[in-house]
C-alpha positions as CSV (number, residue, x, y, z in Angstrom):
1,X,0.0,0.0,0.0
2,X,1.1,3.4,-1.0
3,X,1.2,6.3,1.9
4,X,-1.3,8.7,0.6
5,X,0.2,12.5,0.9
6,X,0.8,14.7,4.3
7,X,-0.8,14.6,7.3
8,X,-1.8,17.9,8.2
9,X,-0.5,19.4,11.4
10,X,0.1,22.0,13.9
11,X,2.7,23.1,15.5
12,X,3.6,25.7,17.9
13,X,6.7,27.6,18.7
14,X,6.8,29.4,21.8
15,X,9.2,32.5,22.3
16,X,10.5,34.7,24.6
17,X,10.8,37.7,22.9
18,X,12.4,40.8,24.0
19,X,9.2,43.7,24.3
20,X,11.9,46.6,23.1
21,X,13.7,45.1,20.3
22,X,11.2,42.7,19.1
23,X,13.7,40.0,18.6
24,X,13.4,36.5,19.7
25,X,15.5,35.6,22.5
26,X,14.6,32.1,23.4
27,X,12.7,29.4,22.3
28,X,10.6,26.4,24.1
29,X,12.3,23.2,23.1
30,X,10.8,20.0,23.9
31,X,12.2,16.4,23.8
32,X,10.0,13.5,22.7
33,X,10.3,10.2,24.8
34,X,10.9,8.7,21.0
35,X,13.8,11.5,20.0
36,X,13.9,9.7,16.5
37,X,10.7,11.0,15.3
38,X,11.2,14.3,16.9
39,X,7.5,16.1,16.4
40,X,4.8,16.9,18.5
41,X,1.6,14.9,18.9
42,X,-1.0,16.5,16.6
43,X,-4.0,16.1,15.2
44,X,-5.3,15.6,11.0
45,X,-6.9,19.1,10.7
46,X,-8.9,20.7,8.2
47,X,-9.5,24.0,9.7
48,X,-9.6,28.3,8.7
49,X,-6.7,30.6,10.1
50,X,-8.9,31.2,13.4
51,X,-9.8,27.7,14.2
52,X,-6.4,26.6,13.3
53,X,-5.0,28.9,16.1
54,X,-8.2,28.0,18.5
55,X,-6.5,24.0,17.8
56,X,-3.5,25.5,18.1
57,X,-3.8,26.7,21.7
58,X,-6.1,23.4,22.9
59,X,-3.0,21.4,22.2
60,X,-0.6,23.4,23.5
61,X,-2.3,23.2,27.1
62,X,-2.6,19.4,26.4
63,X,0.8,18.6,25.5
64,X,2.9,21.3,28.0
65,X,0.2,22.2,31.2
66,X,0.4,25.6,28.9
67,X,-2.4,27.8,29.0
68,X,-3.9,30.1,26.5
69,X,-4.1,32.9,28.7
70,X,-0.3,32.8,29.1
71,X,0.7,33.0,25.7
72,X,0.3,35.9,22.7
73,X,0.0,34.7,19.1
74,X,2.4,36.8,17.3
75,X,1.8,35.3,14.0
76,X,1.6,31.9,12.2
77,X,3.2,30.4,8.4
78,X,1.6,31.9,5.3
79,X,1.2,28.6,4.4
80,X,1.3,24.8,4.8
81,X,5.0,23.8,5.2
82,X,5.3,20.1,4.1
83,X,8.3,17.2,5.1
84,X,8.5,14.3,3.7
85,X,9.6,11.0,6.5
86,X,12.7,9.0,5.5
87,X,11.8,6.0,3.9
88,X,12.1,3.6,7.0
89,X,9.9,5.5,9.3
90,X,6.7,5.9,6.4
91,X,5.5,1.9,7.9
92,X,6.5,3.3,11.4
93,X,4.5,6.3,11.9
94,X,0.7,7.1,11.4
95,X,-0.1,3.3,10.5
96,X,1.9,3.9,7.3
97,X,-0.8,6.0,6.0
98,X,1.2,9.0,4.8
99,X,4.6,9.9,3.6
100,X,5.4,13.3,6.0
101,X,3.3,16.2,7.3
102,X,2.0,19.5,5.9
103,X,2.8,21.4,9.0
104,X,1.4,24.9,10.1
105,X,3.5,26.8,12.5
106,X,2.8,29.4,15.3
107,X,4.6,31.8,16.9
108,X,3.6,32.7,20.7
109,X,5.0,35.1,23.2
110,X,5.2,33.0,26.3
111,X,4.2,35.5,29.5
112,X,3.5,33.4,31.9
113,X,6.3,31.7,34.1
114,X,8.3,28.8,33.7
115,X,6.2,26.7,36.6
116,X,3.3,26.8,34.0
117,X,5.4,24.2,32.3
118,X,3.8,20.8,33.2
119,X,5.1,17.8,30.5
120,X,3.8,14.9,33.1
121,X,0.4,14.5,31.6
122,X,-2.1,12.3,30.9
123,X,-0.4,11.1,28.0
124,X,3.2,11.7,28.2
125,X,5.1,12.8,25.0
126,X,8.1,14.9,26.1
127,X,11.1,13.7,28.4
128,X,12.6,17.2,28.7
129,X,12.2,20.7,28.1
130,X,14.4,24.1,28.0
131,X,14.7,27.7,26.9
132,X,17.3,27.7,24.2
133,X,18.3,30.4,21.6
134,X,16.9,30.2,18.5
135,X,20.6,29.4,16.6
136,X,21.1,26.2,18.9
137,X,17.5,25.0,18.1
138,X,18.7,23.5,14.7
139,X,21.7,21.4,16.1
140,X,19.4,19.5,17.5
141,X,16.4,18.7,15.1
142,X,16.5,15.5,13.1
143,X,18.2,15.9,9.6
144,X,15.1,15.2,8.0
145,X,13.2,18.3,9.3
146,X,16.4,20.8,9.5
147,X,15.0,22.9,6.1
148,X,11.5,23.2,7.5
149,X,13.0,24.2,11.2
150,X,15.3,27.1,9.2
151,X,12.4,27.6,6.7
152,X,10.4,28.8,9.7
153,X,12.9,30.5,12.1
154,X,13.3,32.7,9.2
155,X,9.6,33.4,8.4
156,X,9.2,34.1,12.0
157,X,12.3,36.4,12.7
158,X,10.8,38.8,9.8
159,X,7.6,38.7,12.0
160,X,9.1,40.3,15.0
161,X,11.8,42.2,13.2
């Protein structure tokens, strides 16, 4: 059986980002209890710009203890921003229903406090989490999504530039 396309998905980045010189100082970084695949849960979506960021902020509180009152969209990715999975992880992942992700990406000013960050949930994902700046954040991605990690660190740097 063929994997059909990309799953769609969401994803969030959250920054802190200095109020003066509008550039990003620090991001959230979370590590998966499977590092191999490297992505955060999410869910197939067929949703507008507002619900996309309504899903957007549902999951974050799910998957970090996160709420949407501590966190300001900034902005999200004009558009869609697809990966494609190495070959050996296509039958791992997803049931071997698709080949990558279609992946829509949002920027959010954390202002709450670091205690807000709660990773022991229901349904664990992440092992670890920390603040790093946004040029480290690509030494550790898997090789297979470094273009769409610099693809969006660059769309979002013109954001708050």
């Amino acid at each position: 059986k063929t994997p059909e396309d990309r799953k769609q998905a969401l994803l969030k980045v959250l920054a802190s980002v200095n109020r003066s010189t509008h550039m990003v100082q620090q991001l959230l970084t979370l590590s998966r209890m499977d590092p191999e695949t490297s992505t955060l849960k999410l869910d197939t979506i067929d949703l507008g710009r507002l619900a996309a960021e309504v899903a957007a902020l549902r999951e974050l509180e799910e998957e970090t203890g996160i709420p949407a009152s501590a966190v300001e969209v900034i902005t999200q990715t004009d558009d869609w921003i697809p990966y494609d999975l190495p070959h050996y992880l296509v039958p791992k992942l997803w049931n071997g229903r698709f080949r990558g992700q279609k992946q829509k990406w949002f920027l959010m000013r954390f202002t709450g406090s670091d205690d807000l960050v709660n990773i022991q949930t229901a349904e664990p994902e992440f092992s670890a989490w920390q603040w790093l700046p946004p040029e480290k954040l690509l030494d550790l991605i898997v090789p297979f999504k470094r273009d769409t990690y610099e693809h969006v660190i660059k769309e979002f740097q013109k954001s708050v530039a």
